[in-house]
C-alpha positions as CSV (number, residue, x, y, z in Angstrom):
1,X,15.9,10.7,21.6
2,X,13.7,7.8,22.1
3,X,12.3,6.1,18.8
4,X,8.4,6.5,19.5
5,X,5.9,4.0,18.2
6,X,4.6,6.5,16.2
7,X,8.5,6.7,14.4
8,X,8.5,2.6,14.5
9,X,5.2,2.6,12.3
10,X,6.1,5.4,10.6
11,X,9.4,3.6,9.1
12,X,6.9,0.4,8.7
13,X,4.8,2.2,6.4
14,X,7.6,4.4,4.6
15,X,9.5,0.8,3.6
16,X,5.8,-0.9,2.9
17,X,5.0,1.8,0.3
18,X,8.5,2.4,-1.3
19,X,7.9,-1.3,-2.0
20,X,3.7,-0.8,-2.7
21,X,4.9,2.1,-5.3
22,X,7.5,0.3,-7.5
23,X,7.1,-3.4,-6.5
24,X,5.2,-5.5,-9.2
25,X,7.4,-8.8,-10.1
26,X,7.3,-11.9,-10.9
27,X,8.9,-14.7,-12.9
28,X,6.5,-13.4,-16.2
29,X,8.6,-9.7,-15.4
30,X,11.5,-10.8,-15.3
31,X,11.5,-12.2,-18.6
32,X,9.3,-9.5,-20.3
33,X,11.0,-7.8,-23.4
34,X,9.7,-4.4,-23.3
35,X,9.9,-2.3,-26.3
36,X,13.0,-0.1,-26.8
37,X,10.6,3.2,-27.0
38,X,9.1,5.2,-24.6
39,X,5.8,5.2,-25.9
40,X,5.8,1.4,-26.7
41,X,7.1,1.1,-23.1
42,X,4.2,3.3,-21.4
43,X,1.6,1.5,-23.7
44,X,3.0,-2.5,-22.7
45,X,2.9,-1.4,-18.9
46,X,-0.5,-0.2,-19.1
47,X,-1.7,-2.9,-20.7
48,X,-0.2,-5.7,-18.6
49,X,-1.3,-4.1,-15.3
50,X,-5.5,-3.6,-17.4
51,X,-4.4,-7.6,-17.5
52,X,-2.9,-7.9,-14.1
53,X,0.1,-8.7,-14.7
54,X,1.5,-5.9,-12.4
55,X,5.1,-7.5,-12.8
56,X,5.8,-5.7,-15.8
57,X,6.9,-2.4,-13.6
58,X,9.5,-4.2,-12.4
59,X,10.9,-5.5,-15.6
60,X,10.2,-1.7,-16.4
61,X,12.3,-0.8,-13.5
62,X,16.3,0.1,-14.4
63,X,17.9,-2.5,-12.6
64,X,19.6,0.0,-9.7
65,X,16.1,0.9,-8.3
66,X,15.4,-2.6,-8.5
67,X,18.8,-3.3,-5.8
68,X,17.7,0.0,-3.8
69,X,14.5,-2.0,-2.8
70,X,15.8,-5.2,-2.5
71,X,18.2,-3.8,0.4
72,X,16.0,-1.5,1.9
73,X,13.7,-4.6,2.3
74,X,16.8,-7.0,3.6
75,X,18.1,-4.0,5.8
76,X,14.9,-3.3,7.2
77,X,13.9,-6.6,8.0
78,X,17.7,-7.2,10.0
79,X,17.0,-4.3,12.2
80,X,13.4,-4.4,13.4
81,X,12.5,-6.6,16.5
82,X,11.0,-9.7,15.2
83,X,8.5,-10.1,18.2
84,X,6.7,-6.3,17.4
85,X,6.9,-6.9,13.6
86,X,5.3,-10.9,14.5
87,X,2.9,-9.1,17.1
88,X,1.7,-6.9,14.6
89,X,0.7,-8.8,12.4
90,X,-0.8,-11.1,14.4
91,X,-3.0,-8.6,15.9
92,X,-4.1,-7.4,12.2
93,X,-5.0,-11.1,11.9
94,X,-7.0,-11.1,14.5
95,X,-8.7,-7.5,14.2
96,X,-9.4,-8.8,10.6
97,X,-10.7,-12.0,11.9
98,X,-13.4,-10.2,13.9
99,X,-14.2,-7.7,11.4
100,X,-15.0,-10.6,9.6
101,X,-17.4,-12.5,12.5
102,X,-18.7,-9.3,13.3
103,X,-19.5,-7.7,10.3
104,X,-23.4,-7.6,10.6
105,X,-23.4,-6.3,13.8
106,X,-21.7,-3.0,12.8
107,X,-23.7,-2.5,10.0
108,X,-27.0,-3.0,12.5
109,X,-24.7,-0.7,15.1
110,X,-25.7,3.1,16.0
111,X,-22.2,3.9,15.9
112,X,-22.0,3.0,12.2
113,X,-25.6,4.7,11.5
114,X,-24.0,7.9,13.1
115,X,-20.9,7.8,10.6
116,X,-23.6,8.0,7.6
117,X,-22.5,5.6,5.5
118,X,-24.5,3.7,2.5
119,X,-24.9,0.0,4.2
120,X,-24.2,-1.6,0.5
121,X,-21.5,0.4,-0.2
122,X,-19.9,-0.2,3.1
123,X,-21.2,-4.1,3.3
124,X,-18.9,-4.1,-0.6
125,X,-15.6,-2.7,0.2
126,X,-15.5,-4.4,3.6
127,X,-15.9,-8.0,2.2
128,X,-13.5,-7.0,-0.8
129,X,-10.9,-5.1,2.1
130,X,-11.4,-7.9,4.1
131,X,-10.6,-10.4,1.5
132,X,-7.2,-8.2,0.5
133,X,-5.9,-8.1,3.8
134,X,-6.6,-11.4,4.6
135,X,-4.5,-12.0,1.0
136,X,-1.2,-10.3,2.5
137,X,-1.9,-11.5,5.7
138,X,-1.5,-14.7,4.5
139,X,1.5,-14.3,2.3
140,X,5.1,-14.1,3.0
141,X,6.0,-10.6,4.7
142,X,3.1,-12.2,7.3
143,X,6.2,-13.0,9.6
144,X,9.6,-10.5,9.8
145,X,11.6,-14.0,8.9
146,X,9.5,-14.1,5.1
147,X,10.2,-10.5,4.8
148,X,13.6,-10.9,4.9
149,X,13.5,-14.0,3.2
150,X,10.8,-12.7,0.1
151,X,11.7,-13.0,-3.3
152,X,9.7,-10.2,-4.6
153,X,9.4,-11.2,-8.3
154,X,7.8,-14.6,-7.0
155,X,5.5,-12.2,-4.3
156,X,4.2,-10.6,-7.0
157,X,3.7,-13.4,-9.5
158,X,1.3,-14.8,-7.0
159,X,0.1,-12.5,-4.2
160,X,0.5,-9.4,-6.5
161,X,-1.9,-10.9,-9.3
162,X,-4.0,-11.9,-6.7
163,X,-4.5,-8.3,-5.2
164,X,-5.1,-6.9,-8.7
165,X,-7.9,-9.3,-8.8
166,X,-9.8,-8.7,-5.7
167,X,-9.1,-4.9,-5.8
168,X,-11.6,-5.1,-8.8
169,X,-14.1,-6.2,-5.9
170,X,-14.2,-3.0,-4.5
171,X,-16.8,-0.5,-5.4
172,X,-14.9,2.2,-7.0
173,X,-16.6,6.0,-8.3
174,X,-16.9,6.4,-11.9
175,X,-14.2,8.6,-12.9
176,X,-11.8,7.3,-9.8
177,X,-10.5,4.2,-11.4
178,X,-7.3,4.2,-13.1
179,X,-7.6,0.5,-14.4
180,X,-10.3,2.8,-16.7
181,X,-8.2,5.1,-17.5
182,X,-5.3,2.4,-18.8
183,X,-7.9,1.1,-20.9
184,X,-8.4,3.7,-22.7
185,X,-4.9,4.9,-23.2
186,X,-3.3,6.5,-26.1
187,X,0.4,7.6,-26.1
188,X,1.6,10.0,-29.0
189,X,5.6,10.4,-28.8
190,X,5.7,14.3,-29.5
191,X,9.6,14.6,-29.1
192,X,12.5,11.9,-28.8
193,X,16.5,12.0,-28.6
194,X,18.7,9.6,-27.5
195,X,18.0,9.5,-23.7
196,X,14.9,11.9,-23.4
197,X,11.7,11.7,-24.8
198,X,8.1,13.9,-24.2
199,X,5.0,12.1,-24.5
200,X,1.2,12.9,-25.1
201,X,-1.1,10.5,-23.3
202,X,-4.7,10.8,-23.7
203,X,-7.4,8.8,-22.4
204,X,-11.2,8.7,-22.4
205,X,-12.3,10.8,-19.2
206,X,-9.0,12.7,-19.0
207,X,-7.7,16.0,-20.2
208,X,-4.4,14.7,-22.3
209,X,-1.4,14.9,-20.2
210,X,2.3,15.6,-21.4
211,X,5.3,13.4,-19.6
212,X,8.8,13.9,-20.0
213,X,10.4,10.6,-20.0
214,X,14.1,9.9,-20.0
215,X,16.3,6.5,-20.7
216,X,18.4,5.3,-17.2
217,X,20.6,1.8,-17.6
218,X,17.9,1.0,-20.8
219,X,14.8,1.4,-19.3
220,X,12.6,4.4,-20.3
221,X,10.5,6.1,-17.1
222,X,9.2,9.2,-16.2
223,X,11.6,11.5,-15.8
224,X,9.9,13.0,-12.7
225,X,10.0,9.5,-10.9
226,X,14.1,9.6,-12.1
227,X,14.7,12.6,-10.7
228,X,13.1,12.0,-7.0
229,X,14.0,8.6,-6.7
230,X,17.8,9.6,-5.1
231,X,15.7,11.8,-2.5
232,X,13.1,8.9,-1.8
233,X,16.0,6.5,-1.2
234,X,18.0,8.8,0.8
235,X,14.9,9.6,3.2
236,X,14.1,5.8,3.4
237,X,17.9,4.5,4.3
238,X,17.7,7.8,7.0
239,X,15.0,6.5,8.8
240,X,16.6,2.8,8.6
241,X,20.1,4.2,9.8
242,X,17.6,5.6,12.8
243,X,16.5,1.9,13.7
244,X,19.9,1.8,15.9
245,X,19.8,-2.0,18.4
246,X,19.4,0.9,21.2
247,X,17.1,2.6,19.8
248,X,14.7,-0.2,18.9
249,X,15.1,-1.9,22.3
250,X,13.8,1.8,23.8
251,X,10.6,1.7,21.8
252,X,9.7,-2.6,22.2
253,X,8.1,-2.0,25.4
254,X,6.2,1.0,24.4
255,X,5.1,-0.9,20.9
256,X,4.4,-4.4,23.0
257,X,1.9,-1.9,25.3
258,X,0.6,-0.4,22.8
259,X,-0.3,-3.9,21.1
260,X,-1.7,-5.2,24.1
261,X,-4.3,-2.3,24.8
262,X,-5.0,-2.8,20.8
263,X,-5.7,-6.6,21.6
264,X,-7.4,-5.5,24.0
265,X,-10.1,-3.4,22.5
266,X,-10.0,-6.0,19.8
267,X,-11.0,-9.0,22.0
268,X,-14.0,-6.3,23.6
269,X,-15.6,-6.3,20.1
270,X,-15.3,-10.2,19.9
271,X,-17.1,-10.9,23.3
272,X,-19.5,-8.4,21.9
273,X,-23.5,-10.5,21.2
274,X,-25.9,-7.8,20.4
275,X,-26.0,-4.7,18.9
276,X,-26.2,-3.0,22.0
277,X,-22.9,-4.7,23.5
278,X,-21.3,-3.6,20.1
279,X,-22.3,0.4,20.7
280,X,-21.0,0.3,24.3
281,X,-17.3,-1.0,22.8
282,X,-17.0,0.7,19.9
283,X,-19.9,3.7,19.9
284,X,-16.6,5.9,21.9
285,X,-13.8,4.9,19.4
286,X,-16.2,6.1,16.6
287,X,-17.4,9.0,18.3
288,X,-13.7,10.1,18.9
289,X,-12.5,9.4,15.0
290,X,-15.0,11.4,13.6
291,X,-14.4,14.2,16.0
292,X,-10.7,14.0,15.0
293,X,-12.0,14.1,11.2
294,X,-14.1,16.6,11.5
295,X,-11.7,18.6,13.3
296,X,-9.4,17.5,10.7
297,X,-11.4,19.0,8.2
298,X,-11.9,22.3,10.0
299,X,-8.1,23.2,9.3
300,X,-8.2,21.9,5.7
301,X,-11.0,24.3,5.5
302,X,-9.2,27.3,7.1
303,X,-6.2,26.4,5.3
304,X,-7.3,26.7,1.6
């Protein structure tokens, strides 16, 4: 069975958010003394990330889950082919590069009057999107050989802090931040034994919530994220153990095409010098993702 490039950026993204879920290190974590309570552990975690200082999950992490992704990370970066991972980024450089040059165009564009989208709104988050990619573009896991090489808690110290930052840029709905919600936070420990614990947390524009928590190697955490974490592992190191040499030399030319019709489309937009230019490139790429959306939402639709 071939390894598709849909599989190789599928394992990408699975290894890229098992670390975007619990990452969030850096020198201050590692020599945080957290409070030997649950609640007084939920309440200092809230209120270093409402400070962005996001490295307090991993000194809130028990120090197995902090080895799980250090070697998913190091096994990860041994096995994939350095030239797709360096190509890939690359490209994402230079798709973000013309974003960037041709920003006003798209917002003048037909295509991007047909999607119905509020220019200000859209003009916001792009600058702030562009301005986070353009963060992690320019940090270590940029290249496969700083991937392997990262030492998270010093990632995070700097480009974590710095995302925290610039995702306050981005226009969010009232009622769909969670930075609010932290802010606002009050924990009341309702139950406690020696390695379990239920909570009450209540904040401002929430209905109050009960979490069970429970104590691993010293470190209090939900006891919902301690009891899937053996699955998440075990489905991340499966689809690692499926990067086989063979199998990743089967899919290189298939990812290196599909790069190069990417690049492609990507160097169309940058010859682009009007408005008109811009439709012709884009206008069917558009057209086709919101078909697929709307299409999308059909079955959602026919599904509930």
């Amino acid at each position: 069975m071939q390894m598709s490039l849909k599989c190789l950026v599928s394992t990408i993204g699975v290894v890229l958010l098992t670390l975007g879920c619990v990452q969030a290190a850096d020198a201050a974590g590692a020599g945080t003394t957290l409070p030997d309570t649950p609640d007084g552990t939920v309440v200092a975690v809230a209120q270093n990330l409402v400070d962005h200082h996001p490295e307090i999950v991993w000194a809130a992490l028990p120090e197995s889950y902090r080895a799980d992704i250090n070697e998913i990370t190091s096994t990860f970066a041994e096995k994939m082919d350095p030239e797709v991972y360096d190509q890939v980024m690359a490209l994402a450089n230079r798709a973000v590069e013309v974003l960037q040059q041709k920003k006003d165009l798209i917002l003048a564009s037909e295509a991007f009057e047909s999607a119905q989208t509020d220019p200000e709104e859209f003009d916001s988050s792009m600058t702030a999107g562009i301005a986070v990619a353009q963060t992690l573009l320019g940090s270590e896991i940029s290249t496969l050989a700083g991937l392997g090489a990262i030492n998270w808690q010093q990632f995070l110290a700097t480009t974590g802090r710095t995302l925290m930052e610039q995702a306050d840029e981005i226009d969010i709905e009232e009622g769909e931040d969670p930075m609010a919600d932290l802010e606002t936070l009050e924990v009341e420990t309702l139950e406690i034994g020696d390695d379990t614990a239920k909570l009450r947390l209540v904040t401002a524009d929430e209905e109050p919530e009960e979490v069970d928590m429970v104590r691993v190697e010293g470190r209090w955490i939900p006891a919902e994220m301690a009891a899937k974490w053996p699955e998440a592992m075990a489905s991340a190191r499966q689809r690692l153990d499926e990067m086989t040499p063979e199998k990743v030399a089967e899919m290189k030319g298939q990812a290196l095409m599909g790069l190069a019709m990417a690049e492609g489309v990507i160097e169309q937009i940058a010859a682009t010098e009007t408005v008109e230019e811009l439709d012709a490139a884009i206008g069917p790429m558009i057209q086709a993702m919101m078909g697929s959306l709307n299409f999308a939402g059909g079955m959602e639709e026919e599904d509930d």
